[in-house]
C-alpha positions as CSV (number, residue, x, y, z in Angstrom):
1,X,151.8,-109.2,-70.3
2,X,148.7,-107.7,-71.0
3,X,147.4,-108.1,-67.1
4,X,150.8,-106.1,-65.9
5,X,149.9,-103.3,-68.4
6,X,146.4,-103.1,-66.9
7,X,147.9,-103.7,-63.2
8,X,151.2,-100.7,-63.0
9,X,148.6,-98.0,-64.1
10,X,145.9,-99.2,-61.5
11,X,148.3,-99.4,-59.1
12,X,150.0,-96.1,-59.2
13,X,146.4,-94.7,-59.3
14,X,146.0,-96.2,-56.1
15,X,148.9,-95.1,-54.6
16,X,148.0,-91.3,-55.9
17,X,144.8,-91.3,-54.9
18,X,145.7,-92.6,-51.1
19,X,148.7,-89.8,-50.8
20,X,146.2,-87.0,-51.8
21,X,143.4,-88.4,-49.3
22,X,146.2,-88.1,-46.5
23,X,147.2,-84.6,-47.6
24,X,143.0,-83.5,-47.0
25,X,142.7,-85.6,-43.9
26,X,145.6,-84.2,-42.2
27,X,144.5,-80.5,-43.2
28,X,140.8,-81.2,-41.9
29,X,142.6,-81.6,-38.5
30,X,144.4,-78.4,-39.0
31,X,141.7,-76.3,-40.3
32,X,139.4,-77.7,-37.3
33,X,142.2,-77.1,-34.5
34,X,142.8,-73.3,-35.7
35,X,138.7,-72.4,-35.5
36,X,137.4,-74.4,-32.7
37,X,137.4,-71.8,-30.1
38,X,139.9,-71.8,-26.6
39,X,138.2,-73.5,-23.7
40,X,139.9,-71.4,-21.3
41,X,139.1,-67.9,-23.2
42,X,135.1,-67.0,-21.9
43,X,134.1,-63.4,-23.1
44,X,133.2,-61.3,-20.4
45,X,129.8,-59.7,-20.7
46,X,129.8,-56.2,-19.3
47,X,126.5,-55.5,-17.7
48,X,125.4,-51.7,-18.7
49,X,122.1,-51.4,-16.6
50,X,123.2,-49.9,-14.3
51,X,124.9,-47.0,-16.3
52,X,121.9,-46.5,-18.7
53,X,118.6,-45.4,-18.0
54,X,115.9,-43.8,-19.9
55,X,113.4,-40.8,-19.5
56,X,110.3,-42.8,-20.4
57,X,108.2,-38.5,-20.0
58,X,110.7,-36.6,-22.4
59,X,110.3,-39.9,-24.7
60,X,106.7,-39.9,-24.9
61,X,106.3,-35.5,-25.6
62,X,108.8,-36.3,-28.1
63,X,106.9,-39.4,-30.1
64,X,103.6,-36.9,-29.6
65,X,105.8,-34.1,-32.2
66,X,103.8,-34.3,-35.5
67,X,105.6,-36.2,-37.9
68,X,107.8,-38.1,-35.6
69,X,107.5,-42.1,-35.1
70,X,110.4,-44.3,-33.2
71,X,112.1,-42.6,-30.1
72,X,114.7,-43.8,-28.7
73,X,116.3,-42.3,-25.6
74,X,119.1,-43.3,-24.1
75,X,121.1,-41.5,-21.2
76,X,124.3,-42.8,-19.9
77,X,126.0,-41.7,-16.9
78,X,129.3,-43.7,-17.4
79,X,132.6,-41.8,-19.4
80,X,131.3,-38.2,-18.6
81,X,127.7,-39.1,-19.3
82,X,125.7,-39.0,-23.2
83,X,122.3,-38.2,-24.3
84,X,121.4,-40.3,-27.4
85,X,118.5,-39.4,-28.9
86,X,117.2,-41.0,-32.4
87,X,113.8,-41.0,-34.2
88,X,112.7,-41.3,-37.6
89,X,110.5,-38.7,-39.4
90,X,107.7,-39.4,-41.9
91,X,108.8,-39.3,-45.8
92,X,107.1,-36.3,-46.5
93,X,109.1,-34.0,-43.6
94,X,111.5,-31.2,-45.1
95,X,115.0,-30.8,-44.2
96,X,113.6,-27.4,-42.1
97,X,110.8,-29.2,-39.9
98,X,113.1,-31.7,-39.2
99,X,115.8,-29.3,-37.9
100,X,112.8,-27.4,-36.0
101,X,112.2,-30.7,-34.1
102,X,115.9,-31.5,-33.3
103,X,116.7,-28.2,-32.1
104,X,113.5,-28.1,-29.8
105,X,115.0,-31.4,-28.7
106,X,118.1,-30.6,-28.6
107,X,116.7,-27.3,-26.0
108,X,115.0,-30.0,-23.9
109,X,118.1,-32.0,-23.4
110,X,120.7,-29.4,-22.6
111,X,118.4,-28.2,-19.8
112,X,117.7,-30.9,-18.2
113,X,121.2,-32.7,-18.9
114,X,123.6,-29.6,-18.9
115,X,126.7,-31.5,-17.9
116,X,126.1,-34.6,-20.5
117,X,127.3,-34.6,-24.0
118,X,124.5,-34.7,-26.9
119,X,123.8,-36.8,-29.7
120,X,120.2,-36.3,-31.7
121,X,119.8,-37.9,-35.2
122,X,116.6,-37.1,-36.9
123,X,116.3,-40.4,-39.1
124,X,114.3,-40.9,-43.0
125,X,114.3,-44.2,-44.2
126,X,116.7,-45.8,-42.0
127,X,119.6,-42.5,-43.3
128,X,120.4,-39.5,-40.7
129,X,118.7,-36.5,-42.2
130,X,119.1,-34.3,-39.3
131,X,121.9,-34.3,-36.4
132,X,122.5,-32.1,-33.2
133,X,125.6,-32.4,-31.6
134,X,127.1,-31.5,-28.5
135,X,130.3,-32.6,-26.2
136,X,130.7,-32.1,-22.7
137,X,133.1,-29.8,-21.0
């Protein structure tokens, strides 16, 4: 009697144990089928070299401006054509120098890229400080 006391308990725990490993294994399969990526789906990579270029003699007067470290230039000529111009200014600049700078820029650009629309950002510690903006027409 004392064996069929010890047997019904183990028994059901068994059972319990084996519905509630079923339960998991059958949700692995789910979980795995709803993030393992299409086979037929392939992103297409849009090649932008040819769109973009960059005017390596306005960068380097602009990285010679006192104060001023990190230029980038960009100039694309796809979607009506943008001038992106970012670069970061040493921690001890003022709001005013720094708006000196981006408007001098911001001159350059417009001359030479009249029909482009403008974007210079005068960064300090990684935040915009400064920002010149213009849109096409």
């Amino acid at each position: 009697m004392k064996k069929r006391h010890l047997v019904a308990p183990l028994g059901l725990s068994l059972l319990l144990l084996g519905a509630c490993g079923a339960d998991s294994e059958e949700e692995k399969k789910v979980d795995q089928e709803q993030t393992e990526p299409a086979e037929n789906e392939t992103p297409e990579v849009v090649d932008k070299s040819d769109t973009t270029t960059s005017n390596d003699k306005m960068k380097e007067e602009f990285a010679k401006e006192d104060g001023v470290s990190q230029v980038s230039l960009i100039i694309t000529e796809d979607a009506g054509g943008y001038v992106l111009l970012d670069f970061e200014v040493s921690e001890d600049m003022k709001k005013e120098q720094a708006e000196k700078i981006a408007k001098k820029f911001y001159d350059r650009i417009e001359k030479e890229y009249a029909d482009h629309s403008i974007d210079i950002q005068a960064r300090k510690s990684g935040e915009t400080f400064v920002q010149e903006t213009k849109e096409a027409k």
